[in-house]
N, C-alpha and C positions, 0 to 999 in steps of 0.2 A: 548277075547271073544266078545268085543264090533264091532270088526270090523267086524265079524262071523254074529253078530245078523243083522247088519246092510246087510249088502250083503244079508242075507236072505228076509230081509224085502222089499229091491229090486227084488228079484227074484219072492217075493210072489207079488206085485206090479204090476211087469210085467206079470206074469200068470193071474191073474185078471183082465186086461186088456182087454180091444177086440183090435182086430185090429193088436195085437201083436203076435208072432210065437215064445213065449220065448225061447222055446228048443233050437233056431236059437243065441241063445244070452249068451255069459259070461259076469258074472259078476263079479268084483275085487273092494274092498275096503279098503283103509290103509290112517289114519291120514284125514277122511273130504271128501273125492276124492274115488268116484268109475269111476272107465271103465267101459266100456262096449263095446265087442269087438264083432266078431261071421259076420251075414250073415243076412239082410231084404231083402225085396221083394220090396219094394219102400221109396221113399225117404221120406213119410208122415210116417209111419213104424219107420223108426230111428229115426226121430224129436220127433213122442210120445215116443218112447223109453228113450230117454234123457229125456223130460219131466218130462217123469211119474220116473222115478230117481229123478230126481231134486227136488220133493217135499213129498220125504222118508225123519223122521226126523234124522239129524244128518249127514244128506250129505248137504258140502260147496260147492262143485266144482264136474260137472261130465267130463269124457272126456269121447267124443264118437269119438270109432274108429271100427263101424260097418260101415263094407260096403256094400254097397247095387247093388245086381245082378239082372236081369232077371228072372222071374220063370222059371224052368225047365232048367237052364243054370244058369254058373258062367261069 
């Protein structure tokens, strides 16, 4: 269940957030280490995205494998 709480608390993070389009974004937590995988709109976008991860308590390690498209194109 820890890993549950913690992904959510990432997910509420990123909702909370400006600047971020969470809907655009999964998140995966197991053992320390969330992903975070999905779709930005620019590269300032994914670096807060990792960020704002990064200082959810109980995350070691984020991987970020969001990539990041054009608006209105992939």
């Amino acid at each position: 269940m820890e890993g549950y709480d913690t992904a959510q608390m990432v997910r509420d993070a990123l909702a909370y957030t400006g600047g971020i389009n969470e809907a655009n974004i999964e998140v995966h937590f197991g053992e320390g280490v969330v992903t975070l995988s999905g779709i930005a709109f620019s590269d300032a976008e994914r670096r807060l995205a990792e960020d704002v991860a990064r200082h959810v308590p109980g995350v070691r390690r984020v991987v970020n494998e969001i990539m990041v498209v054009k608006a209105g194109g992939a």
